[in-house]
C-alpha positions in Angstrom: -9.3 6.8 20.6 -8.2 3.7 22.4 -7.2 0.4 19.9 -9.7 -2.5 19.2 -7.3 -4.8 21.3 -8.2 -1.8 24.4 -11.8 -2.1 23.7 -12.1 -5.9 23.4 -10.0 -6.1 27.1 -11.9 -3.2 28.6 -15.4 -4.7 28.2 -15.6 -8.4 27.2 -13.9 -11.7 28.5 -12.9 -12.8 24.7 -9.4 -14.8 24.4 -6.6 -13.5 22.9 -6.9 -15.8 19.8 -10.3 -14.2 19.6 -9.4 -10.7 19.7 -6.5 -11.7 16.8 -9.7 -13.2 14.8 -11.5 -9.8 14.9 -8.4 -7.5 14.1 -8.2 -9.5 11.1 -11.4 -9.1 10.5 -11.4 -5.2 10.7 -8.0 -5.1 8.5 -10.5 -6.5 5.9 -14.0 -6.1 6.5 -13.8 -2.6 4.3 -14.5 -5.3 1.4 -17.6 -6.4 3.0 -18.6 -2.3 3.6 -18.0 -1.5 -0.3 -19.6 -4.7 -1.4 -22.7 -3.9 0.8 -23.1 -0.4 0.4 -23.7 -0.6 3.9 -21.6 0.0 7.1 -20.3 -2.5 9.0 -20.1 -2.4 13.0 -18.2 -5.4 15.2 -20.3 -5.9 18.4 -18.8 -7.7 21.4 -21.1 -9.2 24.6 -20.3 -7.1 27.8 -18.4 -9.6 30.4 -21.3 -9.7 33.2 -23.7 -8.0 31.5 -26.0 -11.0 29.8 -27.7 -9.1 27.1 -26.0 -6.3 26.7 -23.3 -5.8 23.6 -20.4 -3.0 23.0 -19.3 -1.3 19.6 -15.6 -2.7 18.9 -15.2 -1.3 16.4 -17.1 0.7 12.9 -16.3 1.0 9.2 -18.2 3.0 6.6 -18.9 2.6 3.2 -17.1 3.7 0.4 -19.3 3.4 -2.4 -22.4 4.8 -0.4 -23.9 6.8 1.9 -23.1 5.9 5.7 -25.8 5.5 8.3 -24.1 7.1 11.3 -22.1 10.3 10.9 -21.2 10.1 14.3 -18.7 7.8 15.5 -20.1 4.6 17.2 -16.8 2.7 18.7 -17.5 2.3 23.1 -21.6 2.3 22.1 -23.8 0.3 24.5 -27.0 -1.2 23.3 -29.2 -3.6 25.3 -32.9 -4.3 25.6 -35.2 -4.1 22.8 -32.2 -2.1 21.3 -30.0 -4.9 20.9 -32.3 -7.9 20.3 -31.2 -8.4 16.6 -27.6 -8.6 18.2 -29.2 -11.1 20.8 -30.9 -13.6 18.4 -27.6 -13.7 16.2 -25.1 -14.5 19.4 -27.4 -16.7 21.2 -29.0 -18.4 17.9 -25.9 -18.4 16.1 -28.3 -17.4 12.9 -27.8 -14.5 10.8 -30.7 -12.1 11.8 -32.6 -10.3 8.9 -36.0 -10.1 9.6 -37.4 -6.4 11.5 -38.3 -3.1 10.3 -35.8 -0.1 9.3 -34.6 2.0 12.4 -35.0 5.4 12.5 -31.9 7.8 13.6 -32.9 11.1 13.3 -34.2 12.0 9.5 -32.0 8.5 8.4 -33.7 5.2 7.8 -31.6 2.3 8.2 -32.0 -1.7 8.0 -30.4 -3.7 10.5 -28.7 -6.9 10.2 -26.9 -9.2 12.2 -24.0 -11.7 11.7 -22.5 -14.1 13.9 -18.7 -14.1 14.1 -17.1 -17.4 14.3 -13.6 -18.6 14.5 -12.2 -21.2 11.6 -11.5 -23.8 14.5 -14.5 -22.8 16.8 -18.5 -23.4 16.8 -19.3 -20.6 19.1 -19.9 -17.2 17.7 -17.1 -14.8 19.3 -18.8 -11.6 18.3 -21.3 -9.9 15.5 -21.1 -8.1 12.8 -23.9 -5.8 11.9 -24.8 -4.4 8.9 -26.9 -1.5 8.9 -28.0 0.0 5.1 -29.1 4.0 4.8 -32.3 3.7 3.1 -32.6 7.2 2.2 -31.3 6.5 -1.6 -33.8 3.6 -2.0 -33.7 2.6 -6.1 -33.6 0.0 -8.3 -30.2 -1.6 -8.2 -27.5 -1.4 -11.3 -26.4 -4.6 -12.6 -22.8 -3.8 -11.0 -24.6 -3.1 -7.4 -26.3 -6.6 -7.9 -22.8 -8.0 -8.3 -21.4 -6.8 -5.7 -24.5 -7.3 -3.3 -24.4 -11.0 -4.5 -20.9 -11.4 -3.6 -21.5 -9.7 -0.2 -24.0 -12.1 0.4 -21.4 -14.9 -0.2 -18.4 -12.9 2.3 -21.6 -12.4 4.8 -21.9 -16.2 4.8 -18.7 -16.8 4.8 -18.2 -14.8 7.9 -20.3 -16.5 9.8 -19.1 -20.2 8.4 -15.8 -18.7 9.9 -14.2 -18.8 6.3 -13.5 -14.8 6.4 -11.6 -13.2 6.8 -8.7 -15.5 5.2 -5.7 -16.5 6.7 -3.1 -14.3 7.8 -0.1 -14.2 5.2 2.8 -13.3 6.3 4.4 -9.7 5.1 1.3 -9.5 2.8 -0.5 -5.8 3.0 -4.4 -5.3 3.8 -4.3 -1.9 1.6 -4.7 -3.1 -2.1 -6.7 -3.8 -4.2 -10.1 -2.2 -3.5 -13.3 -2.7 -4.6 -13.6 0.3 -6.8 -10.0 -0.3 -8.3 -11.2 -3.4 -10.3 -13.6 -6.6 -9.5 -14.2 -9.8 -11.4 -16.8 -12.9 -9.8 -15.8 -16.2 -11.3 -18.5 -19.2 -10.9 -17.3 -22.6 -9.4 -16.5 -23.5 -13.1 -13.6 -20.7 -13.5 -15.7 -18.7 -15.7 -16.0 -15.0 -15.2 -19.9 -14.2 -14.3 -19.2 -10.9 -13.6 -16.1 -7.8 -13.9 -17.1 -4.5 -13.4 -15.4 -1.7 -16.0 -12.4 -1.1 -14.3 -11.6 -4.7 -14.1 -12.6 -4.7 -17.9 -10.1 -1.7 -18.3 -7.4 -3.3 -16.7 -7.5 -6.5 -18.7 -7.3 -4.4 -21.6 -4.5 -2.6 -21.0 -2.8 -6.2 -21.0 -3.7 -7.2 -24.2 -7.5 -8.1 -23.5 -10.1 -7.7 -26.7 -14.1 -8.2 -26.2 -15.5 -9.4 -22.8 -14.7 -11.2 -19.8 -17.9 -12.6 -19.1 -18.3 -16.4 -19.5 -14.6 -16.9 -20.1 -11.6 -19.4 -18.3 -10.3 -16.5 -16.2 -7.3 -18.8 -15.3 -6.8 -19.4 -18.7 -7.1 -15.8 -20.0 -4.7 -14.8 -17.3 -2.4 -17.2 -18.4 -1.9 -16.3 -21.8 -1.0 -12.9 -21.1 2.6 -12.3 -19.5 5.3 -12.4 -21.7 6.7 -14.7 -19.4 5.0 -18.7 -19.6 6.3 -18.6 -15.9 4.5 -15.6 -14.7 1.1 -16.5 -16.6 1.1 -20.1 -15.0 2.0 -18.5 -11.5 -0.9 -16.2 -12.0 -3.4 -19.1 -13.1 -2.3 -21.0 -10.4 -3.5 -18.5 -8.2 -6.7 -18.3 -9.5 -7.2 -21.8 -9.5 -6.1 -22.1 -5.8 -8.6 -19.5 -4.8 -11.5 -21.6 -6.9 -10.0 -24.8 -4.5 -10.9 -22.1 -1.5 -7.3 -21.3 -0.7 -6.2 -18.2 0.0 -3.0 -17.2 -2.3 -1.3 -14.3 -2.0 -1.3 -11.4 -3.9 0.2 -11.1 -7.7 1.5 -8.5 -10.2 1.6 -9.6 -14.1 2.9 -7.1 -16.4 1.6 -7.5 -19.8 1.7 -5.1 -22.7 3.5 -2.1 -20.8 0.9 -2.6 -18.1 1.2 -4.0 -14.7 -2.0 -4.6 -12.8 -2.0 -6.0 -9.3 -4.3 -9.3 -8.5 -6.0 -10.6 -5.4 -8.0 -13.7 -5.2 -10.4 -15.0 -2.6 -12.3 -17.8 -2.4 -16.6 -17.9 -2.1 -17.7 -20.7 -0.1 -20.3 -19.8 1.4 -21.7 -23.0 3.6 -18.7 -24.6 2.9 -20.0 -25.1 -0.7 -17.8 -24.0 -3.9 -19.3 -20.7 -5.4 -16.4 -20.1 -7.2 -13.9 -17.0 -6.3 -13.8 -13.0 -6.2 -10.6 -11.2 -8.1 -9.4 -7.6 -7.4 -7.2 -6.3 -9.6 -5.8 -2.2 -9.6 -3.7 -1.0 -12.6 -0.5 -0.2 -11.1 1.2 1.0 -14.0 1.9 4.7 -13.2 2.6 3.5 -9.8 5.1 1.4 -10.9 6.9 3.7 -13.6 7.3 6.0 -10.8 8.9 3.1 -8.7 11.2 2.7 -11.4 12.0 6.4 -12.1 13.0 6.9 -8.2 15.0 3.9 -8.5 17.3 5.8 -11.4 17.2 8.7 -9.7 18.5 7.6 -6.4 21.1 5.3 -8.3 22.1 8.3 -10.1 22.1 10.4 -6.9 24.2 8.2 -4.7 27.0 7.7 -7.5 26.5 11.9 -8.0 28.0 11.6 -3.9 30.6 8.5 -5.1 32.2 10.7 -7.4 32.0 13.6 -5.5 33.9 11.6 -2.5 36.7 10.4 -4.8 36.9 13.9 -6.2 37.6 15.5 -2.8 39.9 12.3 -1.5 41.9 13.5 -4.9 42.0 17.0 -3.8 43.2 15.9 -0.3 45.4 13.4 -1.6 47.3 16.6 -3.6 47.1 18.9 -1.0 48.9 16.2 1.3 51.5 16.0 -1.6 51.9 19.8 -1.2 52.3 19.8 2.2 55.5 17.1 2.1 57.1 19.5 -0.6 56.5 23.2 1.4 59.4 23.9 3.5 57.5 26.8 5.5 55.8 24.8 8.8 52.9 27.2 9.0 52.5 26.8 5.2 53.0 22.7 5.7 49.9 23.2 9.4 48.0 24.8 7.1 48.3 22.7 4.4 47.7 19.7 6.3 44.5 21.1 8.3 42.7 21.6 4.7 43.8 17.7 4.1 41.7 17.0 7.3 39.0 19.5 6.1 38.0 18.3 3.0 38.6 14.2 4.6 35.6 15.7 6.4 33.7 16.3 3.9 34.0 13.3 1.8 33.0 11.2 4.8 29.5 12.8 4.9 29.7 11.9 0.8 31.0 8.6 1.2 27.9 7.6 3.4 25.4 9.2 1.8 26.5 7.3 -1.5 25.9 4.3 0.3 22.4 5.2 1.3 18.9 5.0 -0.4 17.8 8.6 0.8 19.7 12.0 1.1 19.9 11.3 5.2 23.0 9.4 7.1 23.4 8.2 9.9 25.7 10.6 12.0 27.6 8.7 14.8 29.7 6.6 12.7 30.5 9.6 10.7 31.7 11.5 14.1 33.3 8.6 15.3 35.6 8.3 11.7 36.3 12.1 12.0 37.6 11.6 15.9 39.4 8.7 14.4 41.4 10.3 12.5 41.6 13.4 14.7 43.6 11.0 17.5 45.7 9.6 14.7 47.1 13.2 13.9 47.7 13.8 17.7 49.8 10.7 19.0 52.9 12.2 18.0 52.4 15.3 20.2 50.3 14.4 22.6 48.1 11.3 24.3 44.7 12.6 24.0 41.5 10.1 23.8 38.2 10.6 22.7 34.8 9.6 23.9 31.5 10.2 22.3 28.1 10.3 24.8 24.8 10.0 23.3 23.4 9.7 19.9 22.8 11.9 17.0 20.6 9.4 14.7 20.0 10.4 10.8 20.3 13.8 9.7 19.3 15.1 6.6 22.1 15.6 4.3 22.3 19.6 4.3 23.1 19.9 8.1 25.6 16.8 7.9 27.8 18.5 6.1 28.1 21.9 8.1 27.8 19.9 11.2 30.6 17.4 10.6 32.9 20.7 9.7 32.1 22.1 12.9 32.6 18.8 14.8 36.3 18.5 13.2 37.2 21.8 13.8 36.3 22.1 17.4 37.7 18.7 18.2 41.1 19.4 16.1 41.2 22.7 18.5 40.6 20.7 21.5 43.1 18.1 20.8 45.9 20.3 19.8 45.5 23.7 22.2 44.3 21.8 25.4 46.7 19.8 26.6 50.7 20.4 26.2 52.5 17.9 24.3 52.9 14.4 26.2 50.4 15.0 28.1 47.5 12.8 28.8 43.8 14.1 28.5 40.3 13.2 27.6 38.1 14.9 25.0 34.6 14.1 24.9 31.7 14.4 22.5 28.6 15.1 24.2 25.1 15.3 22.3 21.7 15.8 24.1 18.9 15.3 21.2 14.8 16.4 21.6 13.0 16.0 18.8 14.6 17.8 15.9 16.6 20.3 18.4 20.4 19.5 18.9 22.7 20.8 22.1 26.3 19.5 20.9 29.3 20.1 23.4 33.1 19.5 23.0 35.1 19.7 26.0 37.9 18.9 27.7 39.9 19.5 31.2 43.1 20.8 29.8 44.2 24.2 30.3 41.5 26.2 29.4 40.6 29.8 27.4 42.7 33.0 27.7 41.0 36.0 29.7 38.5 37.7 27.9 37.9 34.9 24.9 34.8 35.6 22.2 34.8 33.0 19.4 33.1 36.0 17.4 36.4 37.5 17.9 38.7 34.9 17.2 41.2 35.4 14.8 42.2 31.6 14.3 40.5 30.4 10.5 39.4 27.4 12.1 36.8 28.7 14.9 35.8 31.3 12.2 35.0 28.4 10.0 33.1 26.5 13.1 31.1 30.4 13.9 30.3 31.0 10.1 29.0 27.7 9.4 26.9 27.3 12.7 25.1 30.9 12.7 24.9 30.9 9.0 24.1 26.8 7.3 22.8 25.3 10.8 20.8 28.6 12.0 21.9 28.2 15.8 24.3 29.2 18.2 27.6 28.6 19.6 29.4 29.4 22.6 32.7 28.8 23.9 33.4 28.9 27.6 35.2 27.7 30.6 34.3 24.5 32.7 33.6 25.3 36.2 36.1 22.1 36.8 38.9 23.3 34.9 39.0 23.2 30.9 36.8 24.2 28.2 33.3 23.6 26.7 32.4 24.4 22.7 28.2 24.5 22.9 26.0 24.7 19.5 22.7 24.5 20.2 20.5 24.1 16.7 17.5 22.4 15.1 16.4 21.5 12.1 14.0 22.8 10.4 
């Protein structure tokens, strides 16, 4: 389905400032669909088609039962179809008057708003708000509320007072209608707070009613903290001044609820202000709990790193003392090994999230790979193309098998003193990996099968890249002279 931005350019001549008013419009305008009980559609005048208007865009009810099932977005309507969206973009009036509209076995009651700008006279679009009739009752007191308050938005919208201000970094997901509302008259008293706001004032310490009390007040006296109460009034009272503040937590009590205020003017005139609030409590608890655990996780990998840079630090120490040189190779390629190992440990106890980020792990490991070789031989390494973030359990194999095949590379394909070039290629699609080593030294021996080797170190590099990564590897000779290591794998 193409954007808003895509519709608004395909069919009408509106400005860009224009088409940023209506996207921040449709980021909010599922408050004025809960409020109404009714859905909402955005209707934009075709460029050189006088009288004839576009669906930009459609939101539905959440707290009743939509008109349209089917989607309405690219919809053209003109003629006797569209002359409620005529009277409200020539007339600049909100249109309410006409009988309900039939759409199949669905009776619904059409009305249309002019959108205006904040700085601008002339109505950019309109909004229409079409009711299903089919549950026709008498209204609770909370739907009267919250009809009320639509009524005051509705105005509002076409004042070009809604939707507010862009903030910057604040989210358009929370609070919702349903998670908590409270209506405060132009005096700061509460005319109105449905049960879930009720709920969440008394989890913070709230006894009785809310109804005909300071709500800025009330809010006040709740925090623990005499800063966060007065931030929190503040707000309240900013919103009753017909600002638009941003959004607050106050924990009180053990609870932590979540507050929004907006500002009713309808007409320009003071009708005092509309609060959201959501109990966050659990949500927060959880925050907190993932927090400890990924504190405790990362310094699980700290220690684990310091562990294995003690185990290679004493197998180094061994090596110095052994007299044998095989026993002293070995010895020291186990040093290099676990050095591996704790590099993939080391990072991820510096991350939030068991994933790190591979290059500059690959690019430590041929580090210290070169650093081993300048005393036999002047090989350089170069890496082409980009691994990204893997998850934790294939960085570990993977950095193994990287070591080993670049240790083999560096010290069995070029003769000592002699200059070469090893390079670390990786070609990455998705979540599948082709990885090559290779180099333009002097190449396999007749007949070579990695399955077959005898040397421990391509046994480690087959083991761990048919058994932890699940793929393939193959070891063959470059048509240009040298070698090539291949694993192909992906995750999964």
């Amino acid at each position: 389905m193409s954007t808003l931005r895509d519709v608004i350019s395909a069919h009408t001549d509106l400005t860009s400032n224009s088409a940023a008013h209506l996207q921040r419009l449709v980021a909010e305008w599922q408050l004025l669909a809960d409020l109404s009980f009714a859905d909402f559609l955005l209707w934009g005048a075709v460029k050189d088609h006088p009288g004839r208007y576009v669906c930009l865009a459609q939101v539905r009810p959440t707290t009743g039962p939509t008109a349209y099932e089917e989607d309405q977005v690219g919809r053209i309507l003109e003629g006797e179809d569209a002359k409620h969206l005529s009277v409200a973009y020539t007339e600049g009036r909100i249109f309410r008057e006409g009988d309900p509209v039939w759409r199949g076995d669905v009776a619904a009651r059409h009305e249309a708003i002019p959108v205006r700008r904040r700085d601008r006279s002339q109505v950019i679009a309109v909004a229409a708000r079409d009711t299903n009739l089919s549950d026709t009752r008498s209204p609770s007191h909370l739907e009267l509320n919250y009809l009320k308050t639509a009524d005051y938005l509705v105005q509002m919208l076409t004042d070009g007072g809604f939707p507010p201000p862009l903030l910057p970094g604040e989210p358009t997901t929370a609070p919702r209608i349903g998670d908590g509302l409270v209506r405060i008259g132009a005096d700061g008293l509460v005319r109105y707070a449905s049960p879930n706001a009720l709920s969440a004032y008394r989890r913070m310490g709230v006894t009785g009613h809310l109804r005909d009390r300071d709500l800025a007040e009330l809010t006040r006296s709740l925090p623990s903290s005499p800063d966060v109460g007065a931030d929190a009034a503040r707000r309240i009272a900013d919103a009753l001044a017909g600002g638009t503040p941003r959004r607050k937590e106050i924990e009180a009590k053990g609870a932590t609820v979540l507050m929004r205020a907006l500002p009713l003017r309808p007409g320009g005139k003071a009708a005092g202000a509309l609060v959201l609030v959501r109990d966050i409590t659990e949500v927060r608890r959880l925050d907190r709990e993932l927090v400890t655990k990924d504190a405790t996780i990362r310094e699980i990998h700290h220690r684990v790193k310091n562990n294995l840079q003690t185990v290679a630090a004493l197998l180094r120490l061994q090596a110095r003392r052994v007299g044998s040189p095989q026993a002293r190779l070995s010895l020291e390629e186990s040093v290099r090994r676990v050095a591996s190992i704790a590099l993939v440990h080391e990072t991820l106890s510096q991350s939030s999230d068991e994933s790190v980020g591979f290059d500059q792990i690959v690019d430590r490991v041929a580090s210290m790979a070169v650093e081993v070789s300048v005393a036999e031989s002047k090989v350089t390494l170069r890496r082409e193309g980009t691994f990204g973030v893997l998850p934790s359990e294939y960085a570990t194999p993977l950095v193994m098998v990287v070591n080993e095949l670049i240790q083999n590379a560096v010290e069995h394909a070029y003769p000592p003193g002699q200059e070469g070039e090893v390079v670390i290629g990786v070609e990455r699609d998705g979540d599948h990996f082709r990885v090559t080593v290779s180099d333009h030294g002097k190449g396999l021996p007749e007949g070579f099968r990695i399955a077959d080797s005898t040397r421990l170190g391509l046994q480690i590099v087959h083991t761990l890249v048919t058994g932890e990564l699940r793929g393939t590897i193959d070891m063959r000779p470059r048509a240009e002279g040298g070698t090539e290591a291949v694993v192909d794998f992906a995750l999964q």
